[in-house]
N, C-alpha and C positions, 0 to 999 in steps of 0.2 A: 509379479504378474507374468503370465506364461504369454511368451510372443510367437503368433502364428508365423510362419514364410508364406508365403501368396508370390510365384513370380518372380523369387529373389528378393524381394524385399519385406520386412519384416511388416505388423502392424504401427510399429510406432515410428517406424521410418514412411509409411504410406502417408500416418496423420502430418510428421513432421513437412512432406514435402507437400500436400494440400494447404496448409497454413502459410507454406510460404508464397502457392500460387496466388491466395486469399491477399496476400499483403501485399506483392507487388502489383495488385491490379485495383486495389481499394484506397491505399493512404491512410495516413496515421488520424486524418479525421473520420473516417469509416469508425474508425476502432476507438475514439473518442464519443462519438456520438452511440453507439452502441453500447458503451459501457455507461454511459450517462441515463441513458434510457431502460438499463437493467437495474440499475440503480437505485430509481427513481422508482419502480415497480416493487425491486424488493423491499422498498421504505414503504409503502402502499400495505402488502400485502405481511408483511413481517409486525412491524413494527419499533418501537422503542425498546423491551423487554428483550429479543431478539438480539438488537446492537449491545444492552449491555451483554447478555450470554456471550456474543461472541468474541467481546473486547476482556473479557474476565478468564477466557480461556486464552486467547493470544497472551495477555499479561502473567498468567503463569505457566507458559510455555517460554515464554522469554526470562522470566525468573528464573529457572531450571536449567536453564541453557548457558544465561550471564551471571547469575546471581547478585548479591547485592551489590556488589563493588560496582556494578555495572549502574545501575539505579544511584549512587552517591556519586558517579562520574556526571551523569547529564544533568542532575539534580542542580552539582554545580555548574555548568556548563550555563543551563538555563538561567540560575540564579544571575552570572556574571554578567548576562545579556540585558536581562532586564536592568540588573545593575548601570550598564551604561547607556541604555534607553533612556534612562531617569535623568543621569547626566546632562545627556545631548537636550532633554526635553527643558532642563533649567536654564543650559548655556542657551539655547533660542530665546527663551523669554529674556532672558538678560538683556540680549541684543535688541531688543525689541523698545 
């Protein structure tokens, strides 16, 4: 993308430093509640159909990029976790 000069400073340096006025004058709840309420709209106005398209495209852009090795890493990662969820959730009843 072609970046204009304006004044010595470029376009993306104008946006950069507007964003930062935005954030130190607002807080990180501004930008929580804002993204919550954009959210919320595009679940409204989108839908279900929507989320899966755009979870189908992220997941094979992450294919692509990690491949499978990457997928059998967290695969197990996650298995071990529940693994010892299960554990902790016997050893409690035992104790009980």
């Amino acid at each position: 993308m072609a970046e204009e000069k304006k004044k010595g400073m470029t376009v993306r340096e104008a946006g950069q430093k507007g964003g930062e006025k935005v954030a130190g004058t607002h807080g990180k709840e501004f930008y929580e509640e804002i993204g919550h309420k954009g959210g919320e709209k595009t679940a409204e106005t989108h839908g279900h159909e929507f989320y899966q398209e755009i979870g189908h495209k992220g997941g094979e852009k992450v294919a692509g990029t990690r491949g499978k090795e990457f997928y059998e890493e967290i695969g197990h990662k996650g298995g071990q976790k529940v693994k010892k969820l299960i554990e902790e959730g016997k050893e409690s009843e035992e104790k009980k």
